[in-house]
C-alpha positions as CSV (number, residue, x, y, z in Angstrom):
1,X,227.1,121.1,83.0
2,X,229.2,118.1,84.1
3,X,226.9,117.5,87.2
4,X,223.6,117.6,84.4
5,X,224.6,115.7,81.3
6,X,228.2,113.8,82.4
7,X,231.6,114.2,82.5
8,X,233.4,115.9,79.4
9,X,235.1,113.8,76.7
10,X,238.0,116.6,76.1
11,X,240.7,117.8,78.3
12,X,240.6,121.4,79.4
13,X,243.1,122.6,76.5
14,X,241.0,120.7,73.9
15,X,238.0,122.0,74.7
16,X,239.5,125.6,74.6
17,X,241.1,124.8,71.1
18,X,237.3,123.7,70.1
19,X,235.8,126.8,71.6
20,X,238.5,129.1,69.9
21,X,237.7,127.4,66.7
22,X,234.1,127.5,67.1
23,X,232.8,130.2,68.8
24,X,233.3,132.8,66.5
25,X,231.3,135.6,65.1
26,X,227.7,134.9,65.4
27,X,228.6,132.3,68.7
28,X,231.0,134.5,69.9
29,X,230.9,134.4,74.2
30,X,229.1,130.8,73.4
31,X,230.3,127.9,75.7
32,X,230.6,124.0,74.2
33,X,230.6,120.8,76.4
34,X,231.0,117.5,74.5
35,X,230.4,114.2,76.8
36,X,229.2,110.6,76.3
37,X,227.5,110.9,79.1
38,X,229.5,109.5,82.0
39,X,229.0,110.0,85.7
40,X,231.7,112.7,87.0
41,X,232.2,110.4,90.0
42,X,230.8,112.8,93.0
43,X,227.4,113.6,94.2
44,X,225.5,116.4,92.2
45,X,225.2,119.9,93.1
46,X,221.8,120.9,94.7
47,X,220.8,122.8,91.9
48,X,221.6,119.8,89.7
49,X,220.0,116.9,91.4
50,X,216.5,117.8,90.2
51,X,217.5,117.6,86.8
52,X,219.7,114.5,87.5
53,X,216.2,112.5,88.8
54,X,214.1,114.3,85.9
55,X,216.5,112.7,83.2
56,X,216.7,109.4,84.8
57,X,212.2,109.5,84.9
58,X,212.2,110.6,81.4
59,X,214.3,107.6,80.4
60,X,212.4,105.3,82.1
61,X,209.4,106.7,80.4
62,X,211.6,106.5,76.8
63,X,211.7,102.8,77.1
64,X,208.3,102.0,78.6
65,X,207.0,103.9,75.1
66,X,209.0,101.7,73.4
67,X,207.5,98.8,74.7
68,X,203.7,99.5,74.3
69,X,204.3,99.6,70.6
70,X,206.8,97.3,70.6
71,X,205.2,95.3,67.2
72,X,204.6,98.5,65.0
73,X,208.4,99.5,66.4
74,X,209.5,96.1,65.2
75,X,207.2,95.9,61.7
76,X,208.7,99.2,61.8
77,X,212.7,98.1,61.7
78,X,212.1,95.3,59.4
79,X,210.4,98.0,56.5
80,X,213.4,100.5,56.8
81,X,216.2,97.9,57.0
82,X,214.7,96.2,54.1
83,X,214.1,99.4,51.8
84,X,218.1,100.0,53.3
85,X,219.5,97.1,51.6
86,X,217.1,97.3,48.5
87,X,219.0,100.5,48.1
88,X,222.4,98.9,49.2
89,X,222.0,96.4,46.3
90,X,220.9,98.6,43.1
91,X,223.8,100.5,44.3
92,X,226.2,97.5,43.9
93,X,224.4,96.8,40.3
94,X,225.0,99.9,38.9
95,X,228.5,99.9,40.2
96,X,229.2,96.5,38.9
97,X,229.1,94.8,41.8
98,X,229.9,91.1,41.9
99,X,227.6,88.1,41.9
100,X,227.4,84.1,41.9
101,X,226.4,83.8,38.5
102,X,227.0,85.7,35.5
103,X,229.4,86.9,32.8
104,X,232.8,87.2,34.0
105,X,234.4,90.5,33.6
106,X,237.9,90.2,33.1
107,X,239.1,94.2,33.3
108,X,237.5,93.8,36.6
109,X,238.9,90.1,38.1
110,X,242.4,91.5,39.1
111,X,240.9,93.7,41.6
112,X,238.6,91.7,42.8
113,X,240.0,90.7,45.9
114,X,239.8,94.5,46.9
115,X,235.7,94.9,46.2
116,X,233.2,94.5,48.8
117,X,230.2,92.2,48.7
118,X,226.8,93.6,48.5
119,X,226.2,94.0,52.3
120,X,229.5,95.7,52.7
121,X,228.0,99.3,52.1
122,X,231.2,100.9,52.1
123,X,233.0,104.1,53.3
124,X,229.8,105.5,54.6
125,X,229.0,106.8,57.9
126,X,225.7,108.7,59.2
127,X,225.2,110.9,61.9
128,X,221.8,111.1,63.9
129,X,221.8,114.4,65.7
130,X,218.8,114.9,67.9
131,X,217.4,118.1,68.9
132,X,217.0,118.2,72.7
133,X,215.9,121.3,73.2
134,X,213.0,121.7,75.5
135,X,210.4,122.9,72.8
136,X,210.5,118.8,72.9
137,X,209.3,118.5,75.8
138,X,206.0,116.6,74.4
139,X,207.9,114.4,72.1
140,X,210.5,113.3,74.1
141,X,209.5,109.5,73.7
142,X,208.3,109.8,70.1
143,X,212.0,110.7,69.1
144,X,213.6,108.7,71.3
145,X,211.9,105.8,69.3
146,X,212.3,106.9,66.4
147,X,216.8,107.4,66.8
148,X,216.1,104.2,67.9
149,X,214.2,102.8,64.8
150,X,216.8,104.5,62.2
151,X,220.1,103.6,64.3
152,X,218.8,99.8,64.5
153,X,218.3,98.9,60.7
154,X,221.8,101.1,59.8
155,X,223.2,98.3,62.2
156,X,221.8,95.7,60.6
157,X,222.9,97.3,57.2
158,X,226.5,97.2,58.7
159,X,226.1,100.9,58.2
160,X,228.3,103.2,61.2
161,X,226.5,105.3,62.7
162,X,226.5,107.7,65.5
163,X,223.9,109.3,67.8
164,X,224.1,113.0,69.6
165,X,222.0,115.1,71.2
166,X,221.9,118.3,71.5
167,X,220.4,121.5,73.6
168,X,221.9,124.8,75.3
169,X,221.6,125.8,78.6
170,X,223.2,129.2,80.2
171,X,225.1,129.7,76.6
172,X,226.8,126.6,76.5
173,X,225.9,124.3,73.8
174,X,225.6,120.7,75.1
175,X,226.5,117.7,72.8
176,X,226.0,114.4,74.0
177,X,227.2,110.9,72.3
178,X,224.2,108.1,73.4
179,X,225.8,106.2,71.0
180,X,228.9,106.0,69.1
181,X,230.6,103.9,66.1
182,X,231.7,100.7,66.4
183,X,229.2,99.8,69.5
184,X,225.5,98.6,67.4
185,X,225.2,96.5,71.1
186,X,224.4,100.2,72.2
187,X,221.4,101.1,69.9
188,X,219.0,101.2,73.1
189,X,221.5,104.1,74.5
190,X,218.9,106.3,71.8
191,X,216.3,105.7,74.7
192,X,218.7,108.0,77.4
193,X,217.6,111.2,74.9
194,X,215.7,114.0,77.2
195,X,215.0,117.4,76.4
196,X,216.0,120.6,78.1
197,X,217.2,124.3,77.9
198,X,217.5,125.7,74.4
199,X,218.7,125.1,70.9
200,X,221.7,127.0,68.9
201,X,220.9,125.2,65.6
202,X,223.8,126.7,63.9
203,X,226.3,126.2,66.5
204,X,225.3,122.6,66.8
205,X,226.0,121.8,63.4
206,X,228.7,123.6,63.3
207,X,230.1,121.7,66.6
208,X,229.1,118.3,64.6
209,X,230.9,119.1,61.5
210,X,234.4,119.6,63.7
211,X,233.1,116.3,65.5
212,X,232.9,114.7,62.0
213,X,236.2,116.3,60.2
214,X,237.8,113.9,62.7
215,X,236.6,110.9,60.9
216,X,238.7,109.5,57.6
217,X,235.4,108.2,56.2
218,X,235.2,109.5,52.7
219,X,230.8,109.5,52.5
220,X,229.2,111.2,55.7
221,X,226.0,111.9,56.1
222,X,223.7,113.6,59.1
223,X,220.5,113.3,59.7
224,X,219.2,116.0,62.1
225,X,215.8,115.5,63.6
226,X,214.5,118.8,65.0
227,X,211.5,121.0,64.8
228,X,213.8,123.8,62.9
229,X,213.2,126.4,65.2
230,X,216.3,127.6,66.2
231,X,215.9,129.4,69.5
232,X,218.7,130.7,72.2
233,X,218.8,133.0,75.3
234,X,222.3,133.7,74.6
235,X,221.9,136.9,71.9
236,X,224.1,137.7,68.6
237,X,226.8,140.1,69.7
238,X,226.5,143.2,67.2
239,X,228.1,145.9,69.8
240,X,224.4,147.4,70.7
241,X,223.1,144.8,73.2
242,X,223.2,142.0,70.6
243,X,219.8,140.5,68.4
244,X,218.2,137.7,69.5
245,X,218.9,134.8,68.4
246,X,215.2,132.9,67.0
247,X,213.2,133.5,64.1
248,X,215.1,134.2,60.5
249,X,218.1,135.4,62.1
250,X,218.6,131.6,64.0
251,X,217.3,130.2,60.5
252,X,219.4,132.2,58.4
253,X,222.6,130.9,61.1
254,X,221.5,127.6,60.8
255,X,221.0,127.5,56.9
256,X,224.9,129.0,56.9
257,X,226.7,126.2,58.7
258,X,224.2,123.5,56.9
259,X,225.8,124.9,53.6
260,X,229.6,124.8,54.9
261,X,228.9,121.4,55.6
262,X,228.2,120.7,52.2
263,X,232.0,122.5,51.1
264,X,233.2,120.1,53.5
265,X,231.6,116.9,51.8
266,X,229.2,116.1,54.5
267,X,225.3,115.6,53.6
268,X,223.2,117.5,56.3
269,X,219.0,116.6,55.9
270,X,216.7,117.5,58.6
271,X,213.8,115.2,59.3
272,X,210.8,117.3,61.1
């Protein structure tokens, strides 16, 4: 896994802690590697270094996509970011926000010092999780572009964001950062996305929301571009061989940990 999609991001002990916390009952004998990415420092194995040369073609390929619509994918940025801080400002109306002109309110001027302006959006954070699943394959350049597009004008909105991908290959669930808060210089990391192996909806957003629970922010929100076809090779334990883990049985996972998230104050959509 390290050799494939980088180095992990937890020590040994706290990526057992994850996995004992995570892979329970339906992803029970399920695997998890979390990484930004990074080189492991040593040559790949054999069996990885065709993989390692696919990833880095498919990259270039991201980018050069990019660049043959590169006026649509900028018209493109200007629309959403607009339409973002449309929003952004009838939010700060209806909350009273403040303003150079107008009626002062005096219940209000004591705490001013404490409110934002209108381009300060606020305790809010969004999550772009990617599905990188191999039933991509096609697509691969499309989403790239388009975790681009959405990353770029939250940037601009002075929005946090943060951008994983996702697949699972051999029973371990793969999740890696391209980009993460705090680094909008990184937005073109979106274009490093490639598809492979499987997808374990469920245990993905399951993995995000312990991913997110680390964050003090108090408005999350994750945006989950997939095809919503949940489909693994590792099966369901039920004691009898296991069920596979596709069709309603990976929807009816996946539908599960959407609503937990929800409990847990985090706002999952999916964007087909």
């Amino acid at each position: 896994m390290e050799d494939c999609f980088g180095a992990s991001m937890l020590t040994p002990g706290q990526l057992s802690e994850a996995e004992r916390t995570l892979c329970t009952g339906v992803h029970k004998n399920c695997r998890l590697h979390f990484t930004r990415g990074e080189p492991v420092g040593r040559a790949p194995a054999p069996e990885a270094a065709w993989d390692a040369a696919h990833f880095r073609q498919q990259r270039e390929k991201n980018r050069a996509y990019y660049q043959e619509h590169l006026v649509e994918n900028k018209l493109a940025i200007a629309q959403l970011t607009q339409k973002l801080q449309n929003t952004l400002l009838l939010r700060a109306e209806d909350e009273g926000g403040t303003g150079r002109a107008g009626r002062l309110r005096p219940e209000l001027a004591w705490r001013a010092g404490a409110r934002r302006s209108p381009q300060e959006p606020g305790e809010l954070s969004v999550d772009l999780l990617l599905d990188g699943s191999a039933s991509q394959n096609r697509q691969q350049e499309k989403l790239a572009t388009q975790a681009y597009l959405i990353a770029e004008s939250l940037s601009r909105c002075r929005i946090p964001v943060r951008v994983t991908a996702f697949c699972s290959v051999s029973g371990c669930t793969v999740l890696r950062i391209l980009r993460d808060f705090g680094h909008p210089e990184e937005n073109d990391a979106c274009f490093d996305y490639t598809a492979a192996g499987w997808n374990r909806d469920g245990l993905a957003l399951r993995a995000m929301g312990w991913l997110m629970r680390r964050s003090t922010v108090e408005n999350r929100l994750l945006l989950l571009l997939s095809d919503a076809s949940p489909n693994d090779d590792q099966r369901i334990p039920n004691g009898l061989g296991g069920w596979a883990y596709t069709g309603k049985r990976g929807v009816d996972d996946t539908a599960t940990e959407a609503a937990a998230l929800r409990l847990r104050g985090v706002l999952p959509v999916c964007l087909f």
